[in-house]
C-alpha positions, 0 to 999 in steps of 0.5 A, spaced: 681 982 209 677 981 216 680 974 221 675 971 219 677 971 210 684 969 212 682 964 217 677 961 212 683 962 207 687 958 211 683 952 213 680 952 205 688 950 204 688 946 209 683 941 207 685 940 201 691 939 203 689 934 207 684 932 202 690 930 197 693 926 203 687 922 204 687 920 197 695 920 194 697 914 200 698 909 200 699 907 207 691 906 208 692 908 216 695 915 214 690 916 209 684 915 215 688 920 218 689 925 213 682 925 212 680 925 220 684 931 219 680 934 213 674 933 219 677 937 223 678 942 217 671 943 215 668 943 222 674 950 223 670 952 216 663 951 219 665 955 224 667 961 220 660 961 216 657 961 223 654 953 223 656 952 230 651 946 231 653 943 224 662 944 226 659 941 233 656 935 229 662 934 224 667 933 230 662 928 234 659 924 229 665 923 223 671 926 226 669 920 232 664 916 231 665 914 223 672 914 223 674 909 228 669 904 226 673 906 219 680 904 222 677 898 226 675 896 218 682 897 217 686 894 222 681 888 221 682 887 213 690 887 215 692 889 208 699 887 209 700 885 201 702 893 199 704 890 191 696 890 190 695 896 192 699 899 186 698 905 183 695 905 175 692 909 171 686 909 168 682 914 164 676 915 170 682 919 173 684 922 167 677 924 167 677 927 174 683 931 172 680 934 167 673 936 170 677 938 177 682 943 173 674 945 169 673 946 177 677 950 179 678 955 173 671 956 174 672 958 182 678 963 179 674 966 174 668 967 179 675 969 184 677 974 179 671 978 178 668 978 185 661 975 183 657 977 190 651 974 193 645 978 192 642 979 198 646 976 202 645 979 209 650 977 216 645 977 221 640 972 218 646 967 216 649 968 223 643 966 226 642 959 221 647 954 223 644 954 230 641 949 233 635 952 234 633 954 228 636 947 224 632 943 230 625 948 228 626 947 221 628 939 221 621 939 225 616 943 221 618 943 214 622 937 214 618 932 219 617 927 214 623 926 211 626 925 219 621 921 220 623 917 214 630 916 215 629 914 222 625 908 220 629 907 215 636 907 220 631 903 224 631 897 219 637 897 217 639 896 223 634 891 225 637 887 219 644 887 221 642 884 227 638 878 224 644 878 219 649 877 225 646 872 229 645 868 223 652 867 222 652 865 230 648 859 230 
């Protein structure tokens, strides 16, 4: 086993630990926490594929950026009546269950009879997750979906603006 294998073991591990948190808390502060500790887990994972600019992004823009406006939400809700947020179960969940047990019986099975990518070469992929290569592809194959998107963020927020300052007057 390489460094790399047991380093992305370990942060494999760690993310679903920390996953786990996220979602079994019921202290919503700790979940937020849990899950900025997932952030950070996924960007070690980004790393030991060689995506450098997505792990960059992943910290920048969800780590920091999402997360504190998702603890400013939080902290402004001020959920203090913890007896609304007892646990129930449902058959949504039940159902979850069962297809994440599917889950991961499918990626033993793939495990224990090392299915391999074909093809699969170490210098290309090393040489995808820069920034770079994702900057030329998202400008020339993919133009008209950033443009789209842009325009699209462009109204959404103009419309908070006007939204906002409705409340105001």
């Amino acid at each position: 086993m390489t460094l790399s294998v047991v380093l992305f073991a370990v942060l494999s591990i760690l993310a679903i630990a920390s996953a786990l948190v996220t979602i079994t808390s019921k202290h919503p502060i700790r979940s937020a926490m849990g899950l900025v500790f997932h952030f950070f887990m996924l960007a070690g994972l980004y790393l030991t594929l060689s995506a450098q600019f997505i792990a960059a992004l992943q910290v920048l823009v969800y780590a920091g950026a999402i997360m504190v406006l998702v603890i400013f939400v939080i902290m402004l809700l001020n959920l203090g009546d913890e007896e609304k947020l007892k646990y129930k179960v449902n058959p949504r969940q039940v159902i979850g269950i069962f297809l994440g047990a599917a889950l991961l019986v499918m990626l033993g099975t793939i495990y224990v009879t090392n299915v391999s990518v074909a093809g699969f070469n170490k210098e290309i992929a090393a040489n995808i997750g820069t920034a770079q290569f994702l900057g030329n592809e998202l400008y020339t194959k993919y133009i008209f979906p950033v443009e789209a998107i842009g325009i699209l963020l462009t109204a959404a927020i103009v419309g908070a603006i006007v939204l906002a300052k409705r409340k105001l007057n």
